[in-house]
N, C-alpha and C positions, 0 to 999 in steps of 0.2 A: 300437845306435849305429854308426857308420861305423868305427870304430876294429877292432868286434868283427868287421863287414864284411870286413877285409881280412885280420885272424888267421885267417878260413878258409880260407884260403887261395886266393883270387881278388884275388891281388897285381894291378895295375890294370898295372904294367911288362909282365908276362909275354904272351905270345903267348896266343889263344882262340881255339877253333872254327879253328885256320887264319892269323890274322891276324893284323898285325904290329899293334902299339900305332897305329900311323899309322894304320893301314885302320882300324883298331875308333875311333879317334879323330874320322876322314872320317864314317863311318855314324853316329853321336849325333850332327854338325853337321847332320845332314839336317834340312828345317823339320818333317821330323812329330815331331823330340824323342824323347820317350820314350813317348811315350801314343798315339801311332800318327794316322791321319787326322783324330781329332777334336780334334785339337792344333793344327793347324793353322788356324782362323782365329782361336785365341786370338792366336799367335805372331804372325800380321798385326799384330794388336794392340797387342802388345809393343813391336813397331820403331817404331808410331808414336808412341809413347809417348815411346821414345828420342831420334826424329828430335824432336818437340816440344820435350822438353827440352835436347837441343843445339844446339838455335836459340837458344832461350832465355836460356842462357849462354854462348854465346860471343864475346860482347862481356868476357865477365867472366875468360878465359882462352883463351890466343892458340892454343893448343892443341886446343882443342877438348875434347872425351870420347873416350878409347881405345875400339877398336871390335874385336871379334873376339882376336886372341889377342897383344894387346898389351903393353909390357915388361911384366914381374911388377914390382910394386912390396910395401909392406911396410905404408903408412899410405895408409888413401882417400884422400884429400886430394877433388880436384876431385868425384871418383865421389859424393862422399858424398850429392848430392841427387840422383842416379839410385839410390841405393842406400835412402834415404829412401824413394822412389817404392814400389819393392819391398817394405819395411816396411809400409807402407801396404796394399800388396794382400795382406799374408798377415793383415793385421789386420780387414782388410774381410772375407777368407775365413774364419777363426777367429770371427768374432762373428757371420755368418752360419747356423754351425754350434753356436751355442749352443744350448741345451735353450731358453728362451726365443723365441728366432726361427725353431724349429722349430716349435715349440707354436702361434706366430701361424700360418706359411707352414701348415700344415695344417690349422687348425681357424676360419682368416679371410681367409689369401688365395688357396687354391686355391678354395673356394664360394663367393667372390665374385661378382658380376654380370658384373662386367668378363672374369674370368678363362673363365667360363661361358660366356658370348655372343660374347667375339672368339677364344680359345683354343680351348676343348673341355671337354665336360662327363665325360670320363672321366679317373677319379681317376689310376688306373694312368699314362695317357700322361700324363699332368701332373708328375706327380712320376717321371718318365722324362723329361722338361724340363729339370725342375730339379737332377736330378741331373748330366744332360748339358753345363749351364750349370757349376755349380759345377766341375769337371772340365775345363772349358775355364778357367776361372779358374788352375785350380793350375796346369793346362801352362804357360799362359803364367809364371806365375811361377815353375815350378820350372827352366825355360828362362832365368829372369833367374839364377836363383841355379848354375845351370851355369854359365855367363855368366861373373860373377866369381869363380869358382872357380877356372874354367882363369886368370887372370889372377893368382893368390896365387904367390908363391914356391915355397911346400913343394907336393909334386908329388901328395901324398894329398889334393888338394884338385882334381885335373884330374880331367877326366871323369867327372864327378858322376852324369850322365846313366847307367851302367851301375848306380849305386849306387840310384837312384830307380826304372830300369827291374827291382829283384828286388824290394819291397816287396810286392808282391803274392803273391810266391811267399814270404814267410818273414818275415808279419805280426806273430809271438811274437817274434821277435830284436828287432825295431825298434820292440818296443812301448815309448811316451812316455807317462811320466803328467803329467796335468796340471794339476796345480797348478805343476810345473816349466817345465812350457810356457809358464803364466800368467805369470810371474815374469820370464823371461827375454822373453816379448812385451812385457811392460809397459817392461819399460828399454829396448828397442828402439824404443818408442814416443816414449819421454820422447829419448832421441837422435833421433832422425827432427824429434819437435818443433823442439828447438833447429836444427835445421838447415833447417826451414822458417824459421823467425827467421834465421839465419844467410843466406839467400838474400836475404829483403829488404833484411838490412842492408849486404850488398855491394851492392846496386843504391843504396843511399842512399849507399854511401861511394863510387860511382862518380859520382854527380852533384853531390857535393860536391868532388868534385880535378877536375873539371870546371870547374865554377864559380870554385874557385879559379885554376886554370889560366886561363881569360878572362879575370879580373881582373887577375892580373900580366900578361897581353898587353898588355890594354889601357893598364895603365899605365907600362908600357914603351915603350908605341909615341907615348904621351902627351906622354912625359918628366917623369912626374911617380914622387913618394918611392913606393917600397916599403913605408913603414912606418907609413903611413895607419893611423886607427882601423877601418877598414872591413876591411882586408886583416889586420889582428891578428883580428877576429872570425870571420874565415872560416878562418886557420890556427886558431886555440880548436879551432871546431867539426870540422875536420878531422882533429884531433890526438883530439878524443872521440871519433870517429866509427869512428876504426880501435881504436882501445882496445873497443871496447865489437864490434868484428869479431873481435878477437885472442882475447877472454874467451867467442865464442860459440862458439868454436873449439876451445878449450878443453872446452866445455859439447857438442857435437855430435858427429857421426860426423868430421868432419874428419881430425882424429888418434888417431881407433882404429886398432886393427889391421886389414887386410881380412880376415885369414883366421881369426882372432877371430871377426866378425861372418859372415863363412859358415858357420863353423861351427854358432852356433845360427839362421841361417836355415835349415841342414841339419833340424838337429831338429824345428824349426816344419814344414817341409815333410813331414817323415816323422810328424807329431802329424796334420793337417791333410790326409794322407793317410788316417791310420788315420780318421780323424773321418770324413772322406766313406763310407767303406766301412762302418761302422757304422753308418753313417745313409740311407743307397742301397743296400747290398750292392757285393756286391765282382766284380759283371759288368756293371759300369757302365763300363769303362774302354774296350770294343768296340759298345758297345752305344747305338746311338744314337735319337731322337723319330724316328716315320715318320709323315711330312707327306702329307695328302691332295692339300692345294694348296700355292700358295706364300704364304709369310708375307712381313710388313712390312717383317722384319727382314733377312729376304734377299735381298730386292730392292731392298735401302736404300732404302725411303718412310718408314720411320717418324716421324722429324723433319717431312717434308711433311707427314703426316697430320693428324700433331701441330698443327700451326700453321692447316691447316684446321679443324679442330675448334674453335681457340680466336679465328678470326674469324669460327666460325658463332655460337660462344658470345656473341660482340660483338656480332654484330646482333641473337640474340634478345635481349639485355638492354638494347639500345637502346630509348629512350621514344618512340621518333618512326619513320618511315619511315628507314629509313639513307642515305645520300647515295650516290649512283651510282658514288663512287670505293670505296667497301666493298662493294657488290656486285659492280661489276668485278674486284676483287681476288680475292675469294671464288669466284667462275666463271672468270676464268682459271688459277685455282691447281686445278683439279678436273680428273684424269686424263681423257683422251677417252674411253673405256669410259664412264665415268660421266657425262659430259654428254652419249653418245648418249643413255645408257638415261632422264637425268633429260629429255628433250625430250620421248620418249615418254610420260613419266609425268603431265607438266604437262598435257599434252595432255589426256590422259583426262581424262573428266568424272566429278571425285567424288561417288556415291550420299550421300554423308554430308554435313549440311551443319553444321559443327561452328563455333560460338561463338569471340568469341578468346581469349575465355578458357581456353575447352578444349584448342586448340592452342596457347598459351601454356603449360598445366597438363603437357600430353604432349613439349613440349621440355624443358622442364623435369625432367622424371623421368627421360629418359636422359640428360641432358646434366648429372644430378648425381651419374652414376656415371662419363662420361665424360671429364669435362675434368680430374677428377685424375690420370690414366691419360695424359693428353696432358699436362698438366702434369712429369708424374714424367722423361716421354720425354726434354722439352726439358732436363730439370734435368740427366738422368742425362749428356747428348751433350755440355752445357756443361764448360768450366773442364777442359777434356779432360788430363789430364798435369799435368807439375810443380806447373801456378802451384794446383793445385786440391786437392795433400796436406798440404798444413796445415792448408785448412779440414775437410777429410774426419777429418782429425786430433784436433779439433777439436769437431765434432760427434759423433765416437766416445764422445772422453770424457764427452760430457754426454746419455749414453743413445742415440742418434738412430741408427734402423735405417737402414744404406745399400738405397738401392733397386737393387732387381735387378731384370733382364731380364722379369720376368715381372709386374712391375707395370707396364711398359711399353707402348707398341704394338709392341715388337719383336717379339714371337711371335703378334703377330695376323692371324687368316685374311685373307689379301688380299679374297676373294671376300665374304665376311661383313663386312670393310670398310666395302666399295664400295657395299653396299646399304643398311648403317647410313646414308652421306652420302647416299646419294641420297633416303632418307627424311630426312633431318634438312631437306635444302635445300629438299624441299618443303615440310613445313610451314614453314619459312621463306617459302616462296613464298605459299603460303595466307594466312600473318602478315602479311605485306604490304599483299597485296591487299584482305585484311579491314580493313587500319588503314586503307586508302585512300577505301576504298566508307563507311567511318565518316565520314571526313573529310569527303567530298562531302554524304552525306546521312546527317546526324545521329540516333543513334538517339534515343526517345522518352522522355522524361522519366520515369522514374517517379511515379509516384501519391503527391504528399502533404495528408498531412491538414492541412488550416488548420482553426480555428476561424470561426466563423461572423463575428467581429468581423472576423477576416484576411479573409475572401471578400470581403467590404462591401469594403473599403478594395482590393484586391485588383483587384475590377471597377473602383472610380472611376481609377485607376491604368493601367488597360488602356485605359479611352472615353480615357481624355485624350489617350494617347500613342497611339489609332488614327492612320494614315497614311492620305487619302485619292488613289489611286492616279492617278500621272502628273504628281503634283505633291512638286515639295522640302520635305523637313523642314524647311527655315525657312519656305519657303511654306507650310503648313501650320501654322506655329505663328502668325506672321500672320494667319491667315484665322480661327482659330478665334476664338469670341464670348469666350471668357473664359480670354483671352492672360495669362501673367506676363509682368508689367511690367518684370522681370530676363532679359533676352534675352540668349544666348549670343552669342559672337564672330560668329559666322555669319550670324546673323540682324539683327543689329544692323548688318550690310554690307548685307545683301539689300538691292535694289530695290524699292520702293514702288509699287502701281498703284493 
């Protein structure tokens, strides 16, 4: 524990290696943190996350969110739904590390299709992914909970960052059991809750002194009573509305202590540490995936891909030819690389000449391993920050695996992309072209068996309604010797010769 930390005597005031508290202070503000270069685009992360969230509310407080090493205070107050946020990713990173979600991540989503054909079919570099992933998860969050450490009063909570950078050296001190862990997550959970509720319900008690506020304008500017039945119903409601903000306040992180709840995010982080290490090893922290090419993920396409995928998905399950605005949308959204090589490809003249059914059967089978994987993308990219940890909250509690990185197209080979669309668009092309050359010229009926009684009737059916060529079906129904007498619209206008 952090207490036993400091009896060693690596007082966090005293001078080290050289350097004044200030210098040692400066170096942990750096963005690599504590986990060195692969911290850093968690940390990108981070801030956006922040920057989201203080957009978010600050209509809700003139103030803003405190940034960097702002007064110490003693009760969260405002913090509490950036501090929520953080609850949330050590609750994401703790259930991802369960014996259950391990047992899946290795025995169903590293041999997957997906995994195999856009990743890599080696076990090793895969789960050197995944542990490089999860490792970027905790910097970023152990960089949240430095964050508001330095911000607590009491000063054994500053510079956290030296306390997180020894764990690695001196794994037995700082061993957490967990059922402890468990117990002190789950109330952190149940506050994070109430404070996702507590968010909405300041947004709803800002539109209601709003509205009341417009009301007395208006009837002020009117000249009309104050004390209308309209204007009593909206004070009621305004009068419940902060009642029921005051009690959630009570119920949430609002009026905890901050250095309270650092404290067992401390713990969680140093559980969540040892968890990773037991579960990757403990030279994961330097050690990073080595890319042949470049992925999805780093070249920020993944979301694009994603969305191409799910309007090729569109057309093939379209019953008809698609409309020229789905096609155009579909070929303008395709990298130039790709619609050179797909020019070249249409070109060629296919030796194979496959049924539509058969190219209907072969979209079909990658694009049922596909479009969950571009699904996951768009899910994971959405509800980015605050407004999206109550539902994540939410879905914890009721089983529901967060998706990670690697069910995505973030980690997929650009190059092996590119060649997937540009197969998929042609047999879209092929699909087409076959639905169209049907259209014009019909295929052949198949063969059915009638009885001999149907033929009979079958033939008289046929003589009657022959057409003799150059001349109108009414003309024709006219001319024949043995005309009904019940002539249609058409016929019954025709001209007489």
């Amino acid at each position: 524990m952090l207490r036993k930390f400091r009896k060693d005597g690596h007082s966090w005031k005293k001078k080290k290696d050289g350097k004044t508290v200030k210098e040692a202070h400066d170096h942990l503000k750096a963005p690599t943190c504590f986990l060195g270069k692969a911290s850093t685009v968690g940390l990108e992360k981070a801030v956006e996350v922040l920057d989201t969230l203080g957009n978010s509310m600050r209509n809700l407080n003139s103030r803003g969110f405190m940034t960097g090493m702002a007064s110490r205070q003693d009760k969260i107050s405002i913090l509490a739904f950036e501090i929520a946020n953080t609850i949330t990713k050590a609750a994401n990173l703790l259930q991802s590390l369960s014996e259950e979600n391990v047992e899946y991540l290795n025995k169903e989503l590293l041999p997957s299709k997906g995994v195999q054909q856009l990743v890599s079919t080696n076990m090793k570099d895969l789960l050197t992914i995944v542990a490089h992933d999860k490792r970027e998860d905790f910097a970023v969050f152990c960089c949240e909970v430095i964050r508001f450490g330095d911000m607590c009063k009491d000063p054994q909570w500053h510079n956290l960052g030296r306390y997180f950078s020894k764990l690695d050296m001196d794994t037995v001190t700082h061993k957490q059991l967990r059922t402890e862990v468990e117990m002190t997550m789950q109330e952190l959970i149940t506050l994070a809750q109430h404070t996702s509720e507590l968010y909405h319900e300041l947004h709803t008690l800002d539109k209601f002194e709003k509205d009341y506020q417009r009301k007395i304008e208006a009837l002020i500017f009117l000249k009309l009573s104050l004390e209308g039945e309209h204007v009593m119903m909206l004070e009621s409601e305004l009068k419940h509305q902060r009642k029921s903000v005051r009690n959630l306040k009570k119920k949430s992180l609002w009026f905890k202590s901050l250095e309270e709840v650092v404290e067992k995010l401390v713990d969680i982080a140093t559980f969540i540490h040892q968890e990773i290490s037991e579960a990757y090893g403990y030279d994961g922290l330097t050690s990073s995936p080595r890319r042949k090419s470049e992925t999805l993920g780093e070249a920020g396409l993944a979301l694009h891909y994603a969305n191409l995928i799910t309007r090729i998905d569109a057309i093939a399950l379209y019953p008809t030819s698609p409309s020229d605005n789905m096609r155009d949308a579909l070929y303008n959204g395709l990298p130039p690389n790709v619609k050179t090589s797909l020019r070249s490809r249409l070109q060629a003249v296919s030796k194979e000449e496959l049924t539509l059914s058969q190219i209907k059967a072969d979209l079909g089978i990658t694009l049922q391993w596909l479009v969950p994987i571009a699904t996951n993308t768009k899910r994971a990219l959405q509800g980015f920050g605050w407004a999206n940890t109550g539902n994540d909250l939410g879905k914890m509690s009721r089983g529901h695996k967060k998706i990670i990185r690697l069910q995505t197209l973030y980690h997929a080979d650009k190059e092996k992309m590119d060649e997937l669309i540009i197969e998929l668009v042609t047999w879209l092309h092929h699909m087409i072209s076959l639905r169209r050359s049907n259209k014009a010229f019909p295929p052949k009926t198949s063969k059915v068996q009638f009885s001999e009684e149907d033929r009979n009737l079958l033939e008289k059916v046929m003589q009657r309604g022959m057409l003799v060529p150059g001349i109108s079906k009414s003309q024709e129904f006219v001319m024949s010797k043995k005309h009904v007498q019940r002539l249609s619209k058409s016929t019954g206008t025709s001209p007489h010769t």
